[in-house]
PQR file of N, CA, C, O and H, with PARSE charges and radii, in Angstrom:
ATOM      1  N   UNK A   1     110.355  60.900  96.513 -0.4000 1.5000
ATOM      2  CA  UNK A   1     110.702  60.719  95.117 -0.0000 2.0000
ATOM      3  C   UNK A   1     111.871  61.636  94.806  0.5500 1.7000
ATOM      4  O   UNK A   1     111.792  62.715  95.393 -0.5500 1.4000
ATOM      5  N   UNK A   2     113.303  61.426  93.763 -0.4000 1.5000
ATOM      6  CA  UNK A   2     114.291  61.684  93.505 -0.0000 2.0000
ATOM      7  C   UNK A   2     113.725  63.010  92.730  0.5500 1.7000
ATOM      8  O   UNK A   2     112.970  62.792  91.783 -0.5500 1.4000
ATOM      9  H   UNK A   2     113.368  60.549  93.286  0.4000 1.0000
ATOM     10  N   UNK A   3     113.940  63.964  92.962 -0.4000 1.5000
ATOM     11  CA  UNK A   3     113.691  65.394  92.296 -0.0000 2.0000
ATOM     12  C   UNK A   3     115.121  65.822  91.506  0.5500 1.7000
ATOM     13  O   UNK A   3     115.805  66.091  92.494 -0.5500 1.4000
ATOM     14  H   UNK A   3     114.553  64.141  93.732  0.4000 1.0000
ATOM     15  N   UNK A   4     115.925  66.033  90.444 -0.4000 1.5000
ATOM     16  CA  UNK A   4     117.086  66.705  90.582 -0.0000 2.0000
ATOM     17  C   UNK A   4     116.715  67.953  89.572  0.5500 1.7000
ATOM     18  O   UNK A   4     116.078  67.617  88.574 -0.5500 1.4000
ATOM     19  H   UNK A   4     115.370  65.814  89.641  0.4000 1.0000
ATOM     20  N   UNK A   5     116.977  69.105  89.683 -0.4000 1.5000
ATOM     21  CA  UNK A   5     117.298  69.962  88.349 -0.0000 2.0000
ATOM     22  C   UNK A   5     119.089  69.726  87.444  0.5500 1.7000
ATOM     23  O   UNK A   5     120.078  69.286  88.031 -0.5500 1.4000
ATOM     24  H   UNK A   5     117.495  69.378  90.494  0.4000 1.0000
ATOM     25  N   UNK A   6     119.063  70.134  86.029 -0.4000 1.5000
ATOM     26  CA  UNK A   6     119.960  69.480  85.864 -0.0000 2.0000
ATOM     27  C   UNK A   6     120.091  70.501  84.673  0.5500 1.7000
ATOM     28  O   UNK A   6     119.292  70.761  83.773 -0.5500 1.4000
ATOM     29  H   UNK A   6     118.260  70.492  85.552  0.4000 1.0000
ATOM     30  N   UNK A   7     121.630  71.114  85.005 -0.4000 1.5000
ATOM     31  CA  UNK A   7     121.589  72.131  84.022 -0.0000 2.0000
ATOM     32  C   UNK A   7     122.820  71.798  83.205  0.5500 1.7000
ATOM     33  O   UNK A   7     123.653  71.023  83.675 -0.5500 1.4000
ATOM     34  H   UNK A   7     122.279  70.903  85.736  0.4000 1.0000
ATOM     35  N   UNK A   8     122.989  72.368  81.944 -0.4000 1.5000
ATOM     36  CA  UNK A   8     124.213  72.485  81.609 -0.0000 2.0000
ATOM     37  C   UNK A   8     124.034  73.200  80.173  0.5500 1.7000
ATOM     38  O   UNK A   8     122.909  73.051  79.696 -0.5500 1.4000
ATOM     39  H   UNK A   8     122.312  72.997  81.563  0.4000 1.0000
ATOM     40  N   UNK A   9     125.151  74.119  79.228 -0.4000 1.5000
ATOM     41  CA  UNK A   9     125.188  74.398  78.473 -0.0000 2.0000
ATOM     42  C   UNK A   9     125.166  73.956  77.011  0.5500 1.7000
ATOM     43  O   UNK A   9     126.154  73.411  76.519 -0.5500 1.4000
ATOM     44  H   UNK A   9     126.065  74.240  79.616  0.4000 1.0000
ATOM     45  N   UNK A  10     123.877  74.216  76.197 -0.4000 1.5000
ATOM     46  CA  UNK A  10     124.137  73.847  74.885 -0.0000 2.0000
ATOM     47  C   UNK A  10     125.019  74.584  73.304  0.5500 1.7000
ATOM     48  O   UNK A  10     124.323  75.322  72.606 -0.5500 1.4000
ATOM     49  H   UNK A  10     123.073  74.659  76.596  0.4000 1.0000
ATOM     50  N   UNK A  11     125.985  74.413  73.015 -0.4000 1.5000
ATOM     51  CA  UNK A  11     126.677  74.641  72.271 -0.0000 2.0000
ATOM     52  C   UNK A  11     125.715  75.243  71.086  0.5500 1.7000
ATOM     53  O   UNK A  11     125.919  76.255  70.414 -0.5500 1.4000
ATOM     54  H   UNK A  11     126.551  73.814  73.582  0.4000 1.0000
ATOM     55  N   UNK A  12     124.179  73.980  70.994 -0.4000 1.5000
ATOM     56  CA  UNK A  12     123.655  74.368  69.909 -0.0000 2.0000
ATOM     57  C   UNK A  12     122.411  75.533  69.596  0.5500 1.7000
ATOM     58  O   UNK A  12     121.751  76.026  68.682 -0.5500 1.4000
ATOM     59  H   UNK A  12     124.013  73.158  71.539  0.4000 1.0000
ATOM     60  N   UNK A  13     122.613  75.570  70.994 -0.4000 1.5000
ATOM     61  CA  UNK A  13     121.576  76.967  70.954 -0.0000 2.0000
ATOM     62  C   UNK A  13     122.080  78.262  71.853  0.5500 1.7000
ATOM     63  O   UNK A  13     121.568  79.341  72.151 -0.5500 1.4000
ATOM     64  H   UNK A  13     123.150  75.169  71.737  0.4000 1.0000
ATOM     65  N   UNK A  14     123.395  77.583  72.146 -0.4000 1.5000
ATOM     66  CA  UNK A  14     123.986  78.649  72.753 -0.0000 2.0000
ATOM     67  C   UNK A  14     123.865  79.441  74.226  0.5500 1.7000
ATOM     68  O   UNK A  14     124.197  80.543  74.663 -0.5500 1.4000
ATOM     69  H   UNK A  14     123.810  76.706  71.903  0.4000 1.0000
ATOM     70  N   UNK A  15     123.355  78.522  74.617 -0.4000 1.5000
ATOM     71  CA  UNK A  15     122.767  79.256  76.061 -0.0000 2.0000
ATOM     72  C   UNK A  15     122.880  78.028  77.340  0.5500 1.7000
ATOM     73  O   UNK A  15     123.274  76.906  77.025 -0.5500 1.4000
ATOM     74  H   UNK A  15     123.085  77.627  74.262  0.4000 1.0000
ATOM     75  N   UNK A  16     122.574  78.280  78.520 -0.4000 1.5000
ATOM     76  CA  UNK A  16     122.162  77.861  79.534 -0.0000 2.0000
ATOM     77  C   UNK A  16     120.675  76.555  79.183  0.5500 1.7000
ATOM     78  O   UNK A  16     119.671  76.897  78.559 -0.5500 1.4000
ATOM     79  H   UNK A  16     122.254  79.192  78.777  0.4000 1.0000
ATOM     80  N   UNK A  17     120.865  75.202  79.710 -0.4000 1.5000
ATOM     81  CA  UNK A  17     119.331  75.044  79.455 -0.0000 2.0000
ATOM     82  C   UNK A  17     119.303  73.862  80.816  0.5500 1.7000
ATOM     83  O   UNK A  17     119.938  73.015  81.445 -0.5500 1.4000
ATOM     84  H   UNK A  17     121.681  74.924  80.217  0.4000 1.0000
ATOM     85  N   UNK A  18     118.160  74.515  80.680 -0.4000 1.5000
ATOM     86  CA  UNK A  18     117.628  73.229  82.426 -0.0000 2.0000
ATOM     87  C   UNK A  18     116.488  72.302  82.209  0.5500 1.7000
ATOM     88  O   UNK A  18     115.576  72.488  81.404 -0.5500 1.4000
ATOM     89  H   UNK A  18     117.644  75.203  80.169  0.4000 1.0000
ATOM     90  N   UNK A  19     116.620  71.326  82.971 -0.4000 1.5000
ATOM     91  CA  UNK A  19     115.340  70.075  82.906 -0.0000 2.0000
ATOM     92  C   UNK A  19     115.504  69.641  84.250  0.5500 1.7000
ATOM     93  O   UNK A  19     116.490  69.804  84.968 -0.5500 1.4000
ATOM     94  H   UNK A  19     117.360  71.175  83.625  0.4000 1.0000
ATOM     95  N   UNK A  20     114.369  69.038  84.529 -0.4000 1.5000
ATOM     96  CA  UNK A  20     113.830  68.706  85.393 -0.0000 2.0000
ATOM     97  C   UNK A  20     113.594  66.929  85.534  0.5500 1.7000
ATOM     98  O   UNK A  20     112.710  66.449  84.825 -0.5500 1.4000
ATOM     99  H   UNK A  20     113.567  68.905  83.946  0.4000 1.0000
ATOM    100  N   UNK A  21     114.404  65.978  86.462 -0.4000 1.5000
ATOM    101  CA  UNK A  21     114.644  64.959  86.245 -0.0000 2.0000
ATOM    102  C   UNK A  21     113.545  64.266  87.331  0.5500 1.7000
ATOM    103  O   UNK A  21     113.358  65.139  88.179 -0.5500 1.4000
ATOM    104  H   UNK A  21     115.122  66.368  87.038  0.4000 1.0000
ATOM    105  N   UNK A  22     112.985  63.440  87.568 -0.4000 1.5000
ATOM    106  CA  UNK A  22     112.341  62.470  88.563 -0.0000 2.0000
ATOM    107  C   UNK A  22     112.585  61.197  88.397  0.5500 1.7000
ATOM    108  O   UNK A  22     112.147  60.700  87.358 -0.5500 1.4000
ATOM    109  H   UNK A  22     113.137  62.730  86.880  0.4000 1.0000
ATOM    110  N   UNK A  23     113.420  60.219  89.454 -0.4000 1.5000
ATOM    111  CA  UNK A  23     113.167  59.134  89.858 -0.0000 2.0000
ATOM    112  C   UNK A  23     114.832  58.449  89.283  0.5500 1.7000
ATOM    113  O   UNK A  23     115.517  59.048  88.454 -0.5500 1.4000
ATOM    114  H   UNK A  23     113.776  60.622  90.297  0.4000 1.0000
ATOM    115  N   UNK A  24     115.239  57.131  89.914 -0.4000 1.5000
ATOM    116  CA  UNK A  24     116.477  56.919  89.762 -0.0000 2.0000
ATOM    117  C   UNK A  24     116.743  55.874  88.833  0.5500 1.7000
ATOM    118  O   UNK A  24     117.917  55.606  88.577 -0.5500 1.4000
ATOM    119  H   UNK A  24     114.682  56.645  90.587  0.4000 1.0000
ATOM    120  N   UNK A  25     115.672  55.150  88.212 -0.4000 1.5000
ATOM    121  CA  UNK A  25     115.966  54.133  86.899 -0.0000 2.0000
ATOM    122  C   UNK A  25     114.518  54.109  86.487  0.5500 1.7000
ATOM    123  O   UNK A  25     113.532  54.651  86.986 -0.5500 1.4000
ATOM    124  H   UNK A  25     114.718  55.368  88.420  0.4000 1.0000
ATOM    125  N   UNK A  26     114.698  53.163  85.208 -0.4000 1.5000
ATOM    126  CA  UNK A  26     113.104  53.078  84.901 -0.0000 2.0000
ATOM    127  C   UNK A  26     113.513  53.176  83.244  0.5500 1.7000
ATOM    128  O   UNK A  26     114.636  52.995  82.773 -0.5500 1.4000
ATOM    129  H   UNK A  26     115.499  52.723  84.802  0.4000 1.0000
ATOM    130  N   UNK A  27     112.375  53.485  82.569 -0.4000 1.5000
ATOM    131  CA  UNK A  27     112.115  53.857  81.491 -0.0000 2.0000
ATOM    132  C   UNK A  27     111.828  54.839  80.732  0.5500 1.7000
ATOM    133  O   UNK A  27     110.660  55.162  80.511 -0.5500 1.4000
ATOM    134  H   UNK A  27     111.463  53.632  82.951  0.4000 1.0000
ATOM    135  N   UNK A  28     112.923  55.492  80.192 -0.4000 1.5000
ATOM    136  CA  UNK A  28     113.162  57.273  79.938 -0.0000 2.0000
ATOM    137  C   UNK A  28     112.137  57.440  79.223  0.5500 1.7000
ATOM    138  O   UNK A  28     112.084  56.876  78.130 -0.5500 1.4000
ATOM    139  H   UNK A  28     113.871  55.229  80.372  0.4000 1.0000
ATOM    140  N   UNK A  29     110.840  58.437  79.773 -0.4000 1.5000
ATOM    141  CA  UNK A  29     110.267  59.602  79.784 -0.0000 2.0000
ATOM    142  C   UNK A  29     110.619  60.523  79.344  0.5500 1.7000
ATOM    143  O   UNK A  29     111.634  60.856  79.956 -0.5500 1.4000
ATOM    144  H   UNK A  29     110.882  58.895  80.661  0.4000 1.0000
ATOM    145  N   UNK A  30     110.279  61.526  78.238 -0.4000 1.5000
ATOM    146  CA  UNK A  30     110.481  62.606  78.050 -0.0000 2.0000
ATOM    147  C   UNK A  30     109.059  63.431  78.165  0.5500 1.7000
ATOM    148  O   UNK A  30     108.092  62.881  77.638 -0.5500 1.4000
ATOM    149  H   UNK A  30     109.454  61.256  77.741  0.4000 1.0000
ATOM    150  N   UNK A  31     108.774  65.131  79.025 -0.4000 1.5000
ATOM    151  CA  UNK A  31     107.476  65.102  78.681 -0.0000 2.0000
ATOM    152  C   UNK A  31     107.948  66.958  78.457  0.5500 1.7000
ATOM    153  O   UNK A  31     108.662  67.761  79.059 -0.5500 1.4000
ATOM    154  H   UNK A  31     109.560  65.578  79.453  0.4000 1.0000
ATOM    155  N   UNK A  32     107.414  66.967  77.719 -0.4000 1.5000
ATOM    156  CA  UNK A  32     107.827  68.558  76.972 -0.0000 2.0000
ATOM    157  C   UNK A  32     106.516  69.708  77.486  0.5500 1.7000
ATOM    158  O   UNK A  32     105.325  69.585  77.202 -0.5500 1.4000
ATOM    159  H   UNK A  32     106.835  66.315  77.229  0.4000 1.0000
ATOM    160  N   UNK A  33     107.048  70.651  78.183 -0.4000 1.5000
ATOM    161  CA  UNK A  33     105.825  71.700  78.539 -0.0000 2.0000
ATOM    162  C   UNK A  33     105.165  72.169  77.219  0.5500 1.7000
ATOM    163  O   UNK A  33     105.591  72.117  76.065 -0.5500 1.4000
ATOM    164  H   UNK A  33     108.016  70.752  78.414  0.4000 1.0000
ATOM    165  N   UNK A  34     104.038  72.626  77.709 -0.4000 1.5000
ATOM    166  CA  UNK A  34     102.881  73.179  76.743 -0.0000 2.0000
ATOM    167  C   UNK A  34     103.910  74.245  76.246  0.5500 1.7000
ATOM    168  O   UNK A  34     105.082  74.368  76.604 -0.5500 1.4000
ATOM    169  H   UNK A  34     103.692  72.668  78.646  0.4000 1.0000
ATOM    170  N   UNK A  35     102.950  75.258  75.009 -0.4000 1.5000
ATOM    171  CA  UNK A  35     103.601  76.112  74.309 -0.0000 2.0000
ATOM    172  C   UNK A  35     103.805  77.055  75.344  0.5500 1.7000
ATOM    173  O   UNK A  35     102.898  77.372  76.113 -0.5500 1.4000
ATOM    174  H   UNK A  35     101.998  75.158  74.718  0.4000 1.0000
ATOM    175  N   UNK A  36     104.978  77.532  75.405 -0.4000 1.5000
ATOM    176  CA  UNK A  36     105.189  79.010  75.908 -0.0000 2.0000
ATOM    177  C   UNK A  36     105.932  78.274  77.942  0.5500 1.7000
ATOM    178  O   UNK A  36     106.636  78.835  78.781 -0.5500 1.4000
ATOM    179  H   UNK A  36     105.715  77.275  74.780  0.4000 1.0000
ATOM    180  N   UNK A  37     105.345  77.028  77.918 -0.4000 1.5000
ATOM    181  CA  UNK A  37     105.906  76.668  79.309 -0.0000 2.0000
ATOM    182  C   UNK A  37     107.296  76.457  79.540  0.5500 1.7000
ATOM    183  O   UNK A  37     108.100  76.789  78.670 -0.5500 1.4000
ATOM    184  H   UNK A  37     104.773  76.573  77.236  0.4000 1.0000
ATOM    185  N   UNK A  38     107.649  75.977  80.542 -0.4000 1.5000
ATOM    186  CA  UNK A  38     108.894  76.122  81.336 -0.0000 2.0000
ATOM    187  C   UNK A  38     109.095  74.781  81.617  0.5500 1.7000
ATOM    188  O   UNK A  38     108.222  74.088  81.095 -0.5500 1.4000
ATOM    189  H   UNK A  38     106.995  75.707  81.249  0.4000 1.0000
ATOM    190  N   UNK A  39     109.865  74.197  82.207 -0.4000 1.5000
ATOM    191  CA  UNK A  39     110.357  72.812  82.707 -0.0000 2.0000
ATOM    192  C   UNK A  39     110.181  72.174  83.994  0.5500 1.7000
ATOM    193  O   UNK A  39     110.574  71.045  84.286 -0.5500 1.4000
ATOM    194  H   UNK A  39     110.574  74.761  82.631  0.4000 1.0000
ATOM    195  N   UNK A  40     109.573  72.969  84.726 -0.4000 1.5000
ATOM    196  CA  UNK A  40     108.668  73.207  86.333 -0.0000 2.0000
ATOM    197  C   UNK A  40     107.390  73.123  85.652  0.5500 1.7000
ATOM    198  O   UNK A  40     106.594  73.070  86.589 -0.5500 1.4000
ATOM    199  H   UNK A  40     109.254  73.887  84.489  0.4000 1.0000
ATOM    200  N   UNK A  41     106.847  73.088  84.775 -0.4000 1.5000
ATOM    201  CA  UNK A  41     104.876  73.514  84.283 -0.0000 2.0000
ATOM    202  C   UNK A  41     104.613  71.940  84.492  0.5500 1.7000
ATOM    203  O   UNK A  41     103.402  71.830  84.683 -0.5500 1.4000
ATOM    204  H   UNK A  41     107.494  73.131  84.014  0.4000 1.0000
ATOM    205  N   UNK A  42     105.234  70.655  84.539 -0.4000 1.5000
ATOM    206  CA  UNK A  42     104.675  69.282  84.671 -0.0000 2.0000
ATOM    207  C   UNK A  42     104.992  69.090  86.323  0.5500 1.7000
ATOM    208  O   UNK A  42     104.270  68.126  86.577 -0.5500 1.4000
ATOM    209  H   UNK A  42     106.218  70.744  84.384  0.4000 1.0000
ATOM    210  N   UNK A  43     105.215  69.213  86.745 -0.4000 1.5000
ATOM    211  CA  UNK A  43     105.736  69.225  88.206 -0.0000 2.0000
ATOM    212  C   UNK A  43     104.441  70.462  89.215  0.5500 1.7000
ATOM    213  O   UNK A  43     103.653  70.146  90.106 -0.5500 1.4000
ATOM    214  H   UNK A  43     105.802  69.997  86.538  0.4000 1.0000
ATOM    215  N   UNK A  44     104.637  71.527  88.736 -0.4000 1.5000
ATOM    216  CA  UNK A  44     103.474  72.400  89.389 -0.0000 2.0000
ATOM    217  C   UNK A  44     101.726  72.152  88.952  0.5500 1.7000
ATOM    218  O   UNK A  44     100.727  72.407  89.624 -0.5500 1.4000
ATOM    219  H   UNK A  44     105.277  71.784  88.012  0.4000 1.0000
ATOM    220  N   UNK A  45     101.834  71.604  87.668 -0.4000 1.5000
ATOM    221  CA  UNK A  45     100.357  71.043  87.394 -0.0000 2.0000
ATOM    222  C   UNK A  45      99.966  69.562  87.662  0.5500 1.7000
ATOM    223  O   UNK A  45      99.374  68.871  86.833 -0.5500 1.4000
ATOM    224  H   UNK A  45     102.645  71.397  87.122  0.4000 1.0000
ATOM    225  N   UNK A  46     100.291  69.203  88.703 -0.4000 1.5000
ATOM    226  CA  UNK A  46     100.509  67.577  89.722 -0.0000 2.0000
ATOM    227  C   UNK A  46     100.225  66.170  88.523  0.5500 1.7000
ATOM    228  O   UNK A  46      99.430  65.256  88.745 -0.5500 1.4000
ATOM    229  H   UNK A  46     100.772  69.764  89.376  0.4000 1.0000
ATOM    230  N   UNK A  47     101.251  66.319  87.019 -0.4000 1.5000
ATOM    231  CA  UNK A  47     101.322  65.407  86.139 -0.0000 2.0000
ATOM    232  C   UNK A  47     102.639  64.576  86.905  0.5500 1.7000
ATOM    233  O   UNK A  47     102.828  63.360  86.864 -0.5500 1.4000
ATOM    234  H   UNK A  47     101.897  67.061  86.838  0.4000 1.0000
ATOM    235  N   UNK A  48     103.059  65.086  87.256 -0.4000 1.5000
ATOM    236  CA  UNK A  48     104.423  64.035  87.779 -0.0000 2.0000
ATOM    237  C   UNK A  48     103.406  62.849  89.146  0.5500 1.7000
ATOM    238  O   UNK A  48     103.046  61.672  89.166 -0.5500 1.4000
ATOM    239  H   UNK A  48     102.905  66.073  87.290  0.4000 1.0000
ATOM    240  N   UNK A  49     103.321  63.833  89.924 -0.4000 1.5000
ATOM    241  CA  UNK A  49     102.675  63.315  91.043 -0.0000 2.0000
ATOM    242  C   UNK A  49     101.191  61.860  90.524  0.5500 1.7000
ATOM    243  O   UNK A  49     100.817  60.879  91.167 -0.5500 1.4000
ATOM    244  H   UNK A  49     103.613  64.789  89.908  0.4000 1.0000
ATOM    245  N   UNK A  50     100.744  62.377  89.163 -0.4000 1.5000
ATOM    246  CA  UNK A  50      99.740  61.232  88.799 -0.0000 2.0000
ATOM    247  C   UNK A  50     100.582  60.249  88.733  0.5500 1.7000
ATOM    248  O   UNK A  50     100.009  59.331  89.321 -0.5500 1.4000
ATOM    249  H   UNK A  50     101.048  63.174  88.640  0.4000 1.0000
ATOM    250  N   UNK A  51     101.913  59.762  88.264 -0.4000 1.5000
ATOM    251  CA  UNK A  51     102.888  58.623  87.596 -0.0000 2.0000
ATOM    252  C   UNK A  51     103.897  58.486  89.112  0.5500 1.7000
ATOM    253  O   UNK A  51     104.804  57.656  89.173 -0.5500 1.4000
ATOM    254  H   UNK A  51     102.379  60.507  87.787  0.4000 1.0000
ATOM    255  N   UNK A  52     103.571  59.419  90.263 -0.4000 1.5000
ATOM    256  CA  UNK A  52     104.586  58.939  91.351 -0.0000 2.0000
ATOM    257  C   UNK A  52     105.223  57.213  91.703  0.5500 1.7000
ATOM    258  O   UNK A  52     106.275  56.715  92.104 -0.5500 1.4000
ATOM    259  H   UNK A  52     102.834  60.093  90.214  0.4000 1.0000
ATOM    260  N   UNK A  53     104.221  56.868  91.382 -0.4000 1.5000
ATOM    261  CA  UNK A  53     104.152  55.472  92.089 -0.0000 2.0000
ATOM    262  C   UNK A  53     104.906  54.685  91.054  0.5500 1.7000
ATOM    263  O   UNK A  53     105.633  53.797  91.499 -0.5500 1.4000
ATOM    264  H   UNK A  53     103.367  57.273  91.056  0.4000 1.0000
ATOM    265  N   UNK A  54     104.857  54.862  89.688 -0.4000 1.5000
ATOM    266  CA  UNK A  54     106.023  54.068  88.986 -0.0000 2.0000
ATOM    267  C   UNK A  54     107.497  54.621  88.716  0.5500 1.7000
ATOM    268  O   UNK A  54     108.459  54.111  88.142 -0.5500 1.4000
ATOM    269  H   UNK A  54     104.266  55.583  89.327  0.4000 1.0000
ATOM    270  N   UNK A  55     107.293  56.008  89.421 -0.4000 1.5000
ATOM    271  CA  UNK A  55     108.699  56.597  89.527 -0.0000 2.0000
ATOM    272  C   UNK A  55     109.262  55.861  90.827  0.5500 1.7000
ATOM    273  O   UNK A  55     110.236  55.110  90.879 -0.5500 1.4000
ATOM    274  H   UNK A  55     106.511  56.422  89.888  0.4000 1.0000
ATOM    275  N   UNK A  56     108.546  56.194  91.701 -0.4000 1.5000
ATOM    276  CA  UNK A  56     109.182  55.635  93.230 -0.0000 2.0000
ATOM    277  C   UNK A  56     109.657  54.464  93.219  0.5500 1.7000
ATOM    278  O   UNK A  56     110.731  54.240  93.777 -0.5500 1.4000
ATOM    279  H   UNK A  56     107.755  56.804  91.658  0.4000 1.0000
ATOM    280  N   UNK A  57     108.711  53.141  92.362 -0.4000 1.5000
ATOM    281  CA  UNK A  57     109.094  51.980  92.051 -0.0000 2.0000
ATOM    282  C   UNK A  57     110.259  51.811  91.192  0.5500 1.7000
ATOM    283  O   UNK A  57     110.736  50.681  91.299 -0.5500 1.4000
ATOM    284  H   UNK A  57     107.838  53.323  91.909  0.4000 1.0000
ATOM    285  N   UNK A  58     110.879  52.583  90.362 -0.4000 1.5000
ATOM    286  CA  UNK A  58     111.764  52.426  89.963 -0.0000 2.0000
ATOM    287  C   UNK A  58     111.176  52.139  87.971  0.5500 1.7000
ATOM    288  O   UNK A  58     111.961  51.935  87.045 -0.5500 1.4000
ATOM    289  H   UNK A  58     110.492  53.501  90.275  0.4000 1.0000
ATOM    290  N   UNK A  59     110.101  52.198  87.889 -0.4000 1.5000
ATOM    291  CA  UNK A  59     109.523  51.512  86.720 -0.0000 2.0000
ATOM    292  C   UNK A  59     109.758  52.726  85.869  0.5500 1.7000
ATOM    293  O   UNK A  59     110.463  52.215  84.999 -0.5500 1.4000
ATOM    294  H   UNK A  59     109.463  52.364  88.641  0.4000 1.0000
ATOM    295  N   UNK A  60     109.670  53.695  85.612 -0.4000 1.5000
ATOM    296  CA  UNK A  60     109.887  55.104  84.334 -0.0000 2.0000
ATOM    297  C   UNK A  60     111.429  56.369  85.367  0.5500 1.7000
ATOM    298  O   UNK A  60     111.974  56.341  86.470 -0.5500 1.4000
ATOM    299  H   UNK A  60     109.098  54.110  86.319  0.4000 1.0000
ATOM    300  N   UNK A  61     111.473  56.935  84.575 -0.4000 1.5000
ATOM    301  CA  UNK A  61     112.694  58.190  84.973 -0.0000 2.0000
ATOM    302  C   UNK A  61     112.406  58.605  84.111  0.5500 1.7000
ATOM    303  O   UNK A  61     112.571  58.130  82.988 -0.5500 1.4000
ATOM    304  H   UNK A  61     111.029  56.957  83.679  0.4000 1.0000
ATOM    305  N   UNK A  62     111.819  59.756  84.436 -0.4000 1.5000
ATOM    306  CA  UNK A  62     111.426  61.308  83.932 -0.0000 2.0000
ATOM    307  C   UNK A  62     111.791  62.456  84.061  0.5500 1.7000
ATOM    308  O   UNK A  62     112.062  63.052  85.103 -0.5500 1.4000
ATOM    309  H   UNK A  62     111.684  60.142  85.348  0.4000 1.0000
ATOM    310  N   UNK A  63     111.837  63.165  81.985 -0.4000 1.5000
ATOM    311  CA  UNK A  63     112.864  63.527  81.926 -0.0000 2.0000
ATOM    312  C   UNK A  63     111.525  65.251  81.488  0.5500 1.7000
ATOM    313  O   UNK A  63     110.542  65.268  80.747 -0.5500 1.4000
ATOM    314  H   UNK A  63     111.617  62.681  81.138  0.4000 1.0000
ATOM    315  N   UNK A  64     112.150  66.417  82.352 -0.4000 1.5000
ATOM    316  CA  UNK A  64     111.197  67.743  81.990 -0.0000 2.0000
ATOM    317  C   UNK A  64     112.608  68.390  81.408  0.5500 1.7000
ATOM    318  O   UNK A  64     113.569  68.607  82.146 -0.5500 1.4000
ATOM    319  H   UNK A  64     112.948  66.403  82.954  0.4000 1.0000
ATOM    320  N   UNK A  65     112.606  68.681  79.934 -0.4000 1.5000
ATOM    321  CA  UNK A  65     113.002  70.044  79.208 -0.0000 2.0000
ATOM    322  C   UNK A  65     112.595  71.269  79.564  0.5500 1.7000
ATOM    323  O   UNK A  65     111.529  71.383  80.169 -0.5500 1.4000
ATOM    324  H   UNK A  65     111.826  68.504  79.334  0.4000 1.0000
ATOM    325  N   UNK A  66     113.311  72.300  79.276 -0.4000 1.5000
ATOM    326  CA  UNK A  66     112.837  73.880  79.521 -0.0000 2.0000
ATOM    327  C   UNK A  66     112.379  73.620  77.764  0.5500 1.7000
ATOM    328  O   UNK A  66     112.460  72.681  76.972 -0.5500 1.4000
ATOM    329  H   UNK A  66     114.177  72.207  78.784  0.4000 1.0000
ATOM    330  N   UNK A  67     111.875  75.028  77.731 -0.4000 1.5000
ATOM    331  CA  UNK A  67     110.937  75.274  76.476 -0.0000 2.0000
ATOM    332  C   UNK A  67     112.047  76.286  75.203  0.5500 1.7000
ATOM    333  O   UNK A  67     112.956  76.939  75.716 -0.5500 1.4000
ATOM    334  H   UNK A  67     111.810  75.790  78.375  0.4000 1.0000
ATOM    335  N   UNK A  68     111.981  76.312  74.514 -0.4000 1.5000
ATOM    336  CA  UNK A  68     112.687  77.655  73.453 -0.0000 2.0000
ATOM    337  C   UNK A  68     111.776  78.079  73.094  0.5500 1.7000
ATOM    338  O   UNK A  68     112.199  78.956  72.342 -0.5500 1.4000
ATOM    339  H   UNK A  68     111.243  75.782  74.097  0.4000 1.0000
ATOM    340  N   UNK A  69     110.492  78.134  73.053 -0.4000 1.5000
ATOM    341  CA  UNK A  69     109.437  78.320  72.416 -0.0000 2.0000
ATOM    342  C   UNK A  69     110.344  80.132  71.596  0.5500 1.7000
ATOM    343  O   UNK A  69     110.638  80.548  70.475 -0.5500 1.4000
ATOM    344  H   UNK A  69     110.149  77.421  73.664  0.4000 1.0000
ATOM    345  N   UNK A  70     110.439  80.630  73.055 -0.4000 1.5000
ATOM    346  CA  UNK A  70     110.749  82.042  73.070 -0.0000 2.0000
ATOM    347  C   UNK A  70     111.784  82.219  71.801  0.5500 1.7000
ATOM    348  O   UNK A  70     111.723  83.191  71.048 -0.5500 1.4000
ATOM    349  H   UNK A  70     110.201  80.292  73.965  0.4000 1.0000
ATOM    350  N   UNK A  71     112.615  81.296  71.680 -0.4000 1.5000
ATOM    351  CA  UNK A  71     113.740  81.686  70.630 -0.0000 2.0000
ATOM    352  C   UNK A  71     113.812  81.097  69.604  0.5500 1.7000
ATOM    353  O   UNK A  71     114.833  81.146  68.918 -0.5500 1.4000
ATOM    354  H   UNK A  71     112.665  80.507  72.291  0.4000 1.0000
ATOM    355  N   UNK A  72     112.583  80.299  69.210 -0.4000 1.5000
ATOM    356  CA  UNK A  72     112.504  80.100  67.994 -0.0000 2.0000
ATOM    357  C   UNK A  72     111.143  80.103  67.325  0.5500 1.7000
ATOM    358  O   UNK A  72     110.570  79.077  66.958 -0.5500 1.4000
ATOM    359  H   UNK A  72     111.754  80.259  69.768  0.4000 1.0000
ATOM    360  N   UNK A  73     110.709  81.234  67.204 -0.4000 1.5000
ATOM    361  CA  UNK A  73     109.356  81.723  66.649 -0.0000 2.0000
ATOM    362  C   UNK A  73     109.867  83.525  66.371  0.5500 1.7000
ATOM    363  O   UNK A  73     109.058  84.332  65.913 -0.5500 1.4000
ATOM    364  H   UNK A  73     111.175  82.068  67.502  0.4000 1.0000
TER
END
């Protein structure tokens, strides 16, 4: 399965921000870590791996955000 990290700078928060991409077409997924998580927390708690089979097929592309939790509370 297509793994990429995918970084680039946001203007609107001013910083560095990374996500975590799976699979090469499909139907955009977005899945947002728990409070306080990271953009690796759906990937290390085997939620990607439950939906492998419609990533591999090509059926969803999934999309992991990093969190701000930290910078906006």
């Amino acid at each position: 399965m297509k793994e990429e990290i995918v970084k680039w700078h946001s203007s609107l928060i001013d910083r560095e921000f990374e996500m975590l991409v799976f699979g090469h077409s499909g139907v955009p997924i977005i899945i947002y870590p728990t409070s306080m998580g990271s953009y690796y927390q759906n990937r290390d708690f085997k939620l990607i791996e439950s939906v492998e089979w419609y990533v591999k097929q090509g059926l969803v592309k999934i999309y992991c955000p990093d969190s701000i939790d930290n910078e906006s509370f």
